[in-house]
KEDOFI-289670 format. One record per residue (C-alpha): x, y, z. Coordinates in steps of 0.25 Angstrom, whole numbers, padded with zeros to 4 digits, always signed. Last residue first. Layout:
BEGIN
XYZ
...
***
This chain:
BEGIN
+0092+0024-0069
+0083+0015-0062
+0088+0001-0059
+0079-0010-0053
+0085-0023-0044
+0077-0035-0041
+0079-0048-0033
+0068-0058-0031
+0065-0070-0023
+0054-0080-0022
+0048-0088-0011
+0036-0095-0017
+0029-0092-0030
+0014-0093-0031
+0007-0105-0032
-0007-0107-0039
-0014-0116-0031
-0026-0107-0031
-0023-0093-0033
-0013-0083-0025
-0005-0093-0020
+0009-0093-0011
+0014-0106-0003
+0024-0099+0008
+0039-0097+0004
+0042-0087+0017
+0046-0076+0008
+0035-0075-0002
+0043-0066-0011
+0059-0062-0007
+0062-0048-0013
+0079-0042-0016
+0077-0028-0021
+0087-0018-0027
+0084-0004-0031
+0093+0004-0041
+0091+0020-0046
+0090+0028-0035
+0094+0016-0022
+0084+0006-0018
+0087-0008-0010
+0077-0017-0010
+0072-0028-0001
+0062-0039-0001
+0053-0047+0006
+0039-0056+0003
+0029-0063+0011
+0017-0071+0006
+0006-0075+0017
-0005-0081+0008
-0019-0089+0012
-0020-0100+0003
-0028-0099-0010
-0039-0110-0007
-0046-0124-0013
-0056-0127-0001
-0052-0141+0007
-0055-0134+0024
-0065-0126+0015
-0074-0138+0010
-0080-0137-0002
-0087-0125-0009
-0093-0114+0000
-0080-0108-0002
-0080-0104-0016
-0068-0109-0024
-0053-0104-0023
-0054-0101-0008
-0047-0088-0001
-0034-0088+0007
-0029-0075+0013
-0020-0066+0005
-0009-0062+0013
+0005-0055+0007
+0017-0049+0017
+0027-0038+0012
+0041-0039+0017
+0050-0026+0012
+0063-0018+0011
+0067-0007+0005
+0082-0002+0008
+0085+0012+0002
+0098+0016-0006
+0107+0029-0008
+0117+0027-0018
+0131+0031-0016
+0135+0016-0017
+0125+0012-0010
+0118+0023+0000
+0112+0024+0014
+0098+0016+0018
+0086+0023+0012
+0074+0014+0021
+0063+0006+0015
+0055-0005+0025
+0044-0011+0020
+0034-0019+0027
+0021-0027+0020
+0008-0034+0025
-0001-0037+0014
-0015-0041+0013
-0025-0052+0006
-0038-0058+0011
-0051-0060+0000
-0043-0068-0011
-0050-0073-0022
-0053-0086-0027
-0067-0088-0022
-0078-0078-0022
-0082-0077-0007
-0097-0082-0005
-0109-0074-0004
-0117-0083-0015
-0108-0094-0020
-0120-0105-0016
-0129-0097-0026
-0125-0104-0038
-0114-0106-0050
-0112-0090-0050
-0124-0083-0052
-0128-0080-0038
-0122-0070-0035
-0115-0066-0022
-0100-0070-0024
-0090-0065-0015
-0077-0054-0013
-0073-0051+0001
-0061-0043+0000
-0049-0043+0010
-0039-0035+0011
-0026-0030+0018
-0014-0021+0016
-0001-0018+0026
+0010-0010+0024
+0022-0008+0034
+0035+0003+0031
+0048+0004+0037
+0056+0015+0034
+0048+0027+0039
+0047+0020+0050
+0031+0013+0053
+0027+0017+0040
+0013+0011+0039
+0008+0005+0027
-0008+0002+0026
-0018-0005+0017
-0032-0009+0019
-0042-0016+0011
-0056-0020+0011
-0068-0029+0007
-0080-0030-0001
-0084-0039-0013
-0096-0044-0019
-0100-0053-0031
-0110-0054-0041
-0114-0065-0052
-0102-0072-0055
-0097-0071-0069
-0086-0079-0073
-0072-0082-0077
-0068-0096-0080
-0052-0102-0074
-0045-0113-0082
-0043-0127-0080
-0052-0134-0069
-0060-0121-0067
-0058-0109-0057
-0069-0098-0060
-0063-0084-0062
-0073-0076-0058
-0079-0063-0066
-0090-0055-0055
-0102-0052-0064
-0106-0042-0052
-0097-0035-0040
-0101-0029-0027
-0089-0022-0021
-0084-0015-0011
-0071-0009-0006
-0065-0005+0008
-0053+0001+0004
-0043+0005+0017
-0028+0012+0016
-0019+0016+0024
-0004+0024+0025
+0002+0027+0039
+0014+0032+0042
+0014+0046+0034
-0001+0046+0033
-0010+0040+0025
-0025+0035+0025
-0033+0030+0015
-0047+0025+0015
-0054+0019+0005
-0071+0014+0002
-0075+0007-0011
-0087+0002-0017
-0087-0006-0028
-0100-0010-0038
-0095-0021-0047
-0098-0026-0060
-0091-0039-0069
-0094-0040-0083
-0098-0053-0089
-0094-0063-0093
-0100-0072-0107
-0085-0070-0113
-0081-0084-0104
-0066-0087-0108
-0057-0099-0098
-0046-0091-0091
-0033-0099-0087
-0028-0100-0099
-0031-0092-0113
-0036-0080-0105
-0050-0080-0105
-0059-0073-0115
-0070-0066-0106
-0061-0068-0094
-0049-0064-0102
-0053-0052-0109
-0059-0046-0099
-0071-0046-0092
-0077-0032-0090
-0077-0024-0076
-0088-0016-0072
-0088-0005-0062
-0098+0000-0052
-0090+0009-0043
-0090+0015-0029
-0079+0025-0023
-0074+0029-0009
-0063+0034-0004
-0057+0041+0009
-0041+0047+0010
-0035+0051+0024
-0020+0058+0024
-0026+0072+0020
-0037+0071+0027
-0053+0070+0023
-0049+0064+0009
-0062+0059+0003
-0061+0052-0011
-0073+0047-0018
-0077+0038-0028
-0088+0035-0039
-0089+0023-0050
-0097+0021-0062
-0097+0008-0070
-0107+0005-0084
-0107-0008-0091
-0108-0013-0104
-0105-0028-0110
-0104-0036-0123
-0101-0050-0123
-0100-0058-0136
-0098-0075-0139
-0094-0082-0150
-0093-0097-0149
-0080-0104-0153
-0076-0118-0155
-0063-0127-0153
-0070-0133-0143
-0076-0122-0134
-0071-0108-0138
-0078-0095-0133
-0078-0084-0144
-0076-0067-0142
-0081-0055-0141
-0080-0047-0129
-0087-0032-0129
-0084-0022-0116
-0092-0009-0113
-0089+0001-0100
-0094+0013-0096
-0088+0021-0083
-0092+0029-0076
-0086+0038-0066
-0087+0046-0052
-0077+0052-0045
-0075+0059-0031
-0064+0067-0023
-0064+0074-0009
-0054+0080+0000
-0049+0088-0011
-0055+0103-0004
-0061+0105-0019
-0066+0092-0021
-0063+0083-0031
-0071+0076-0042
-0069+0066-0052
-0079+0062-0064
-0077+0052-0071
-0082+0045-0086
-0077+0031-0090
-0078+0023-0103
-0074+0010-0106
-0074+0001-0118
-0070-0014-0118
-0068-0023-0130
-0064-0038-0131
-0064-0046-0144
-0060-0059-0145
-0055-0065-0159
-0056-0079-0162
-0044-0087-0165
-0046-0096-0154
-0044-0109-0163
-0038-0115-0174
-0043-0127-0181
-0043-0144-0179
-0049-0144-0164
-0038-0149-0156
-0025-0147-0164
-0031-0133-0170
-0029-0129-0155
-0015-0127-0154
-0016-0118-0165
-0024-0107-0155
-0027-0093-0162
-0032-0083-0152
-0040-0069-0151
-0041-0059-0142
-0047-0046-0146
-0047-0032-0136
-0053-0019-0136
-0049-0007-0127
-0056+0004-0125
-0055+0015-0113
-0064+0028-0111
-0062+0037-0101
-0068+0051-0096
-0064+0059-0083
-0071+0072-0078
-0063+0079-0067
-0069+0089-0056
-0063+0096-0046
-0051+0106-0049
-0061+0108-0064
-0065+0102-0075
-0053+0092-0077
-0058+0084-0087
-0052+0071-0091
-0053+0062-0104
-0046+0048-0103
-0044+0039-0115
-0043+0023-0115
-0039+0013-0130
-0038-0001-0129
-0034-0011-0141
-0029-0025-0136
-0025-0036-0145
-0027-0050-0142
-0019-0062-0149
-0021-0077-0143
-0011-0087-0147
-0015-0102-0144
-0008-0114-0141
-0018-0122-0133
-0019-0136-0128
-0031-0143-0132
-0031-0152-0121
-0031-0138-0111
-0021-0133-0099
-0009-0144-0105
-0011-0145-0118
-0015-0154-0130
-0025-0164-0124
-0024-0177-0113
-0008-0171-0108
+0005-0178-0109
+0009-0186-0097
+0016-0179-0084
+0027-0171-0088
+0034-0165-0076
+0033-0151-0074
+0034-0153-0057
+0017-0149-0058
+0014-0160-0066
+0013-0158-0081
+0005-0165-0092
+0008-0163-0107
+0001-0158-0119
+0011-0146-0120
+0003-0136-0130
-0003-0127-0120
+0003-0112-0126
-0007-0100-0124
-0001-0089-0132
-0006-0073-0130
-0002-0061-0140
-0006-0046-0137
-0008-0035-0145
-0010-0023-0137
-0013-0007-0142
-0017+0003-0133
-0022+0019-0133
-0021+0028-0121
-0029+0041-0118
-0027+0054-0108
-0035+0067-0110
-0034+0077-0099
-0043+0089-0098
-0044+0102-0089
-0030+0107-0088
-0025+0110-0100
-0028+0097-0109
-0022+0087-0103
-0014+0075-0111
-0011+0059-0108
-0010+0051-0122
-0006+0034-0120
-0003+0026-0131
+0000+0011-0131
+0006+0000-0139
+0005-0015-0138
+0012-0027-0138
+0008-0040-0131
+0015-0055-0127
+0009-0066-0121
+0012-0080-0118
+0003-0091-0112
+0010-0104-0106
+0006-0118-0106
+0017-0131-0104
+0021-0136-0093
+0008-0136-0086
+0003-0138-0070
-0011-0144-0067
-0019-0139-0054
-0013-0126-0053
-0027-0122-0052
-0028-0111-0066
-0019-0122-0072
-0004-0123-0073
+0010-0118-0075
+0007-0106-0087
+0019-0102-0093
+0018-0088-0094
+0025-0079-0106
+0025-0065-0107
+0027-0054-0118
+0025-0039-0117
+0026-0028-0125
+0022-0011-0125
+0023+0001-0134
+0019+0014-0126
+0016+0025-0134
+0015+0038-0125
+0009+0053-0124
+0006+0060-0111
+0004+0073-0110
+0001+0075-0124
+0003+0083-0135
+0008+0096-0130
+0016+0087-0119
+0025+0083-0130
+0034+0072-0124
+0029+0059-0131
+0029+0046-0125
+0036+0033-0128
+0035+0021-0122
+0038+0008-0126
+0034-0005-0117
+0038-0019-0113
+0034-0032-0109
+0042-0046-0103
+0033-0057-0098
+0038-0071-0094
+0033-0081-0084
+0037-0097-0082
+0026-0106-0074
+0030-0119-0080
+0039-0127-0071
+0033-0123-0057
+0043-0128-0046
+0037-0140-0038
+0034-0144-0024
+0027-0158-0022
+0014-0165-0020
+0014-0177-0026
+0003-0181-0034
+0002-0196-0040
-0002-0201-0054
+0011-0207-0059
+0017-0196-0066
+0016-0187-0054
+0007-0176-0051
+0013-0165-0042
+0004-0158-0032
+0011-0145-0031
+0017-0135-0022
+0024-0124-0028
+0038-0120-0034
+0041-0109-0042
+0046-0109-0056
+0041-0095-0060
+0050-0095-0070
+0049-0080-0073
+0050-0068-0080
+0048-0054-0080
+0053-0043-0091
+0047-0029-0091
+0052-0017-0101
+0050-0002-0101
+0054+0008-0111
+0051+0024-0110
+0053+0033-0120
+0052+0049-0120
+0046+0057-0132
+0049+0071-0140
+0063+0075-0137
+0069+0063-0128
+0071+0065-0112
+0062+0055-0108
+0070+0041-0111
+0063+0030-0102
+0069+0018-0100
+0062+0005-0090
+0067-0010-0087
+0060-0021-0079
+0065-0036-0077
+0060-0047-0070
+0066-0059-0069
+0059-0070-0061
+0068-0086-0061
+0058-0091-0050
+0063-0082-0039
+0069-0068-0044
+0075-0056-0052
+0072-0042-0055
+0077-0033-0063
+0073-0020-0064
+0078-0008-0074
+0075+0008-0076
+0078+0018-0084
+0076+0033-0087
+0083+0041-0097
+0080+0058-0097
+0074+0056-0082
+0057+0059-0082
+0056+0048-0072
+0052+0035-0080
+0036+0033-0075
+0034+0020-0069
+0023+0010-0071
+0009+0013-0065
+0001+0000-0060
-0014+0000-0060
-0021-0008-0052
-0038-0006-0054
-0051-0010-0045
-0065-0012-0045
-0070-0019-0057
-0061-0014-0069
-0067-0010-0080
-0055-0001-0087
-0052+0015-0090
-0042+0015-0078
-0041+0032-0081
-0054+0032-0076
-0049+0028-0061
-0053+0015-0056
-0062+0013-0046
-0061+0002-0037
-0049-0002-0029
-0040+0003-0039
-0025+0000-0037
-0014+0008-0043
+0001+0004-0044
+0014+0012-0043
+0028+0016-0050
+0028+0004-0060
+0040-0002-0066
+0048-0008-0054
+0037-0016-0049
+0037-0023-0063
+0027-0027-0071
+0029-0038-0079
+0020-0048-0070
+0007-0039-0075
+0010-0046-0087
+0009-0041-0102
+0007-0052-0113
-0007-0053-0114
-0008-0038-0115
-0006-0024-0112
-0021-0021-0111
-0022-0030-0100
-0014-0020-0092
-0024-0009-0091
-0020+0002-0093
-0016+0014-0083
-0002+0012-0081
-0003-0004-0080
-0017-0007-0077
-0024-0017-0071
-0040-0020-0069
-0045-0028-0058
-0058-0036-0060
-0049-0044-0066
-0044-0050-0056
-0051-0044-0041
-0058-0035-0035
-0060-0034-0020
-0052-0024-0018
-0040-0028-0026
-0037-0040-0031
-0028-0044-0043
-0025-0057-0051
-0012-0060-0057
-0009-0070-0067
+0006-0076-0066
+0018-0068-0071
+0027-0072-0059
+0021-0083-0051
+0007-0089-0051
-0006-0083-0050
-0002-0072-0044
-0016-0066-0037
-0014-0050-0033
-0020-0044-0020
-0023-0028-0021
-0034-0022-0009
-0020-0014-0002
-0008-0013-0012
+0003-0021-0008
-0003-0034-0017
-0001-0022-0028
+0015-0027-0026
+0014-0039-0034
+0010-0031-0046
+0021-0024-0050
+0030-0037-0052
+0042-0040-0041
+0054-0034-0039
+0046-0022-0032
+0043-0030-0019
+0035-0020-0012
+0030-0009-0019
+0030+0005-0011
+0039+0012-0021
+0031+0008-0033
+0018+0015-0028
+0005+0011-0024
-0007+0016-0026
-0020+0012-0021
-0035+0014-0025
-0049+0018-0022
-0053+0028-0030
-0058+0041-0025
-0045+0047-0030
-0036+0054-0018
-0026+0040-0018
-0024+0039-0032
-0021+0054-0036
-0010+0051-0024
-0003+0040-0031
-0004+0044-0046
+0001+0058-0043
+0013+0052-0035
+0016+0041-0045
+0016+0050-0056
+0032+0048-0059
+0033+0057-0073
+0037+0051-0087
+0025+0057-0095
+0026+0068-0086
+0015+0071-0076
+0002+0078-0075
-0007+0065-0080
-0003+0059-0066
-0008+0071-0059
-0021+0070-0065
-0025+0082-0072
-0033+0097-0069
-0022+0103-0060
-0030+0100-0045
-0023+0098-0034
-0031+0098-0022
-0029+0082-0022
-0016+0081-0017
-0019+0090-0006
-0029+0081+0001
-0023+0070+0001
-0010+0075+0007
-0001+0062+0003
+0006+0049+0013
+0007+0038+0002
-0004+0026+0002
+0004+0014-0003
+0000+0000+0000
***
């Protein structure tokens, strides 16, 4: 958690007709605007910046589990699928971003494991409405992470390398040149990769028949993904404020271990990525009353599905006997290349009319098609299948209104939002396709408030009806895991949240207490194989979180953050009324850190001055039930263990080097954030960044 000591109250008597971010340089730190515009807007949110991450030699998103209301799911080791919860939302119903855009729009190749802590300078969490400039359907909540900005120097570099358990290399490099005539140019690349041959406990079949069970190293669990962008932005401020094409890459490869369950292991399926694309972004004010900012995307992304090995593994990667069909996760077997392109264009309008009132319009369309050829195939059925095109198109369009008192001790908002999504596509069964279409509208509005009564002491309130579409996977699925069903629908929730913030030089602390009554709630359903999104017929969820960090020296710092959210079913749609009132299954409802971090500038290394950071953070999620609990006998229930993970590390910062030496999951406990799917054990990791 990272509530920063601020005067309220005079941050927001400024009034100079644009948002502070908007005001800087193209290559300008706005961390600071960012963070304190975010804590005196009527949404309820948190920030945290990159100096208080803990553990930065890992990915970006391991440390939003320091964020209060946030929990992330691994569903596996480096590179696996992630699932995010925050206040009482969870998956999809969470929308990410990356600077602003949604990260789905950079393709099937990009991975949310490439994002180095060392390349972003904060993250944003939404825990309910989203602002405008967020033009998407999420249901209740939002992360965005914000990469650095170089800082204005003629050449600017930077350089990370990273090294540890389980063969992981991570590498991050950066260059800027912002002293050329017309332009400046900026390059940044991501490499991660990793074995991920750690050991777990496993029931080993033999070739005789017999089960033993044993501890083994996974053999076919092995992560890649290495991306990169372009950028270069023009310097006449006549024309824009802000004007850049970014050119971007990425490629990855994932071997895929075993089924949804872990119940059978595989030596041979992997899904490959890789995506180019192009963006334009446009940012200019017009005197002091309007402001115009607009992006435009381009994404042509290539996905292969391999499971050609017709063999039979046990879990030490031995061969067992040849398999009944011609793959390992189906007896068809798959070889199949899907192709999808992503089209998305987004433009803001804002209207300063005067030191309290500001009228905001969006509009955000993005279209996407999907479509497959899969050789393999022609073996079982005689003919090439899965090369029919899907079609996926959203259209949003958003009005607000933001008011500010004269005294600044309040603000309010209000907005609309309009949203429309087409799916086209074909289901297969044998070989066969059947058409099916899907049109839907829906209409969201929200309003909030902020109250700041002192100038340490922040209230806030907000209510929405928002609507989330399916996407592209669950109406689709996603070639593995996911098994299609375009007939969904769209989920609905009205939320209600209530915040309060308190911050003084010592003390920093942070309650939500949120609400929600959600309709049309998509589920992922466990199956034998593969997982099938639903509707459920309505759900509710309350709950709260509270965060605090407390300076107890100046050096020595202790942060603490706790929730629990009480989500359940309370239709009666879903197979039959028995699973009225009862807890949906399969997500956590009990989760916190404890964390202590101790920074202190110590003397100098070779005429350098240097600071000592070190840190012990502590992870708990209670157990929770994979099926509903009114189903068999809870002393013999499937469950997600209760987790205690505790990781250590230390780093040594001077100007332009930091080094960091980290130990993850200390004590080697069993570590799982999804049913029998093991997480890594104790790991180690040695990092060292250069800025020049």
């Amino acid at each position: 958690m990272n509530i920063k000591w601020m005067d309220f109250k005079r941050d927001t008597t400024l009034y100079i007709g644009m948002e502070p971010e908007a005001l800087a340089l193209p290559n300008a730190t706005v961390t600071s605007s960012r963070e304190k515009s975010i804590k005196i807007n009527p949404m309820v949110s948190s920030y945290m910046g990159s100096k208080d991450f803990i553990g930065i030699s890992s990915s970006g998103t391991s440390v939003l589990n320091q964020i209060p209301g946030v929990n992330i799911r691994e569903n596996g080791g480096v590179g696996s699928e992630l699932n995010f919860s925050v206040a009482g939302m969870t998956g999809k119903q969470i929308c990410v971003f990356l600077d602003d855009i949604p990260f789905e729009y950079y393709g099937t190749g990009a991975s949310l494991a490439s994002l180095s802590a060392n390349q972003l300078s904060g993250i944003e969490v939404y825990k309910g409405i989203i602002p405008t400039k967020l033009a998407t359907d999420a249901l209740g909540g939002a992360i965005n992470f914000i990469s650095k900005y170089p800082d204005g120097k003629p050449v600017d570099f930077n350089l990370s390398y990273s090294l540890g358990s389980f063969h992981t290399h991570r590498v991050h490099g950066g260059i800027s040149f912002n002293e050329l005539p017309l332009f400046y140019v900026e390059g940044d690349f991501n490499h991660i990769q990793s074995k991920n041959n750690y050991t777990i406990d496993a029931d080993v079949l033999s070739k005789n028949g017999t089960f033993t069970n044993d501890r083994v190293e996974l053999f076919h669990n092995a992560f890649r993904n290495t991306s990169g962008k372009m950028t270069l932005g023009l310097k006449q401020k006549n024309i824009a404020d802000k004007l850049e094409l970014i050119a971007f890459f990425n490629k990855g490869r994932r071997e895929i271990q075993n089924d949804a369950l872990a119940r059978q292991p595989y030596g041979g399926v992997e899904l490959q990525g890789k995506t180019l694309g192009s963006l334009l972004t446009y940012k200019k004010h017009f005197g002091s009353k309007f402001n115009l900012s607009a992006y435009g995307m381009y994404s042509s992304s290539t996905t292969h599905v391999l499971d050609t090995t017709a063999l039979v593994y046990n879990w030490r990667g031995e061969i067992l006997c040849p398999s009944a069909g011609d793959g390992e996760i189906s007896n068809i077997g798959t070889n199949a290349h899907f192709y999808q392109k992503h089209i998305v264009g987004q433009e803001t309008f804002k209207w300063f009319v005067n030191p309290q009132w500001t009228l905001t319009q969006t509009f955000h369309l993005s279209y996407q098609d999907k479509r497959g050829v899969d050789n393999w195939e022609e073996r079982h059925y005689g003919k090439e299948v899965d090369d029919k095109v899907k079609k996926f198109e959203r259209a949003f369009i958003t009005f607000e209104c933001n008011y500010t008192h004269p005294n600044s001790r309040l603000k309010a908002s209000s907005a609309m939002k309009v949203y429309h999504f087409t799916a086209k596509g074909d289901i297969k069964s044998n070989g066969e396709y059947t058409p099916v279409e899907n049109h839907k509208n829906g209409i969201g509005y929200n309003a909030g408030m902020t109250y700041i009564p002192k100038e340490n002491l922040v209230f806030k309130f907000s209510y929405e009806h928002a609507i989330r579409l399916p996407n592209a996977d669950e109406l689709f699925g996603d070639n593995i895991y996911i098994s299609p069903n375009l007939n969904l629908k769209p989920e609905q929730s009205d939320n209600v949240n209530v915040s309060f913030i308190f911050a003084n030089k010592s003390l920093k602390w942070e309650t939500t207490c949120f609400y929600r009554q959600l309709s049309n709630i998509i589920w992922q359903k466990p199956g034998l194989i593969t997982l099938t999104s639903m509707n459920l017929s309505n759900s509710r969820v309350w709950g709260l979180d509270m965060g605090f960090s407390y300076h107890i020296l100046p050096e020595l710092e202790i942060r603490a953050n706790g929730t629990y959210q009480d989500i359940r079913n309370i239709g009666t749609k879903y197979e039959s009324a028995e699973y009225n009132n009862l807890r949906i299954p399969n997500i956590p409802y009990l989760f916190g850190n404890i964390d202590c971090v101790f920074q202190k500038k110590m003397g100098r290394i070779f005429h350098q001055p240097f600071s000592v950071k070190t840190f012990l953070s502590n992870r708990y999620v209670h157990q929770f039930f994979l099926y509903w609990d009114n189903k068999g006998d809870k002393s013999s229930k499937n469950i997600i263990p209760t987790q205690f993970i505790s990781n250590l590390g230390i780093q040594i910062i001077q100007d332009h080097l930091t080094l960091g030496v980290e130990c993850n999951n200390i004590f080697n406990r069993p570590n799982f954030d999804n049913f029998r799917i093991q997480k890594p054990g104790r790991a180690f990791s040695t990092s060292i960044t250069y800025l020049f």
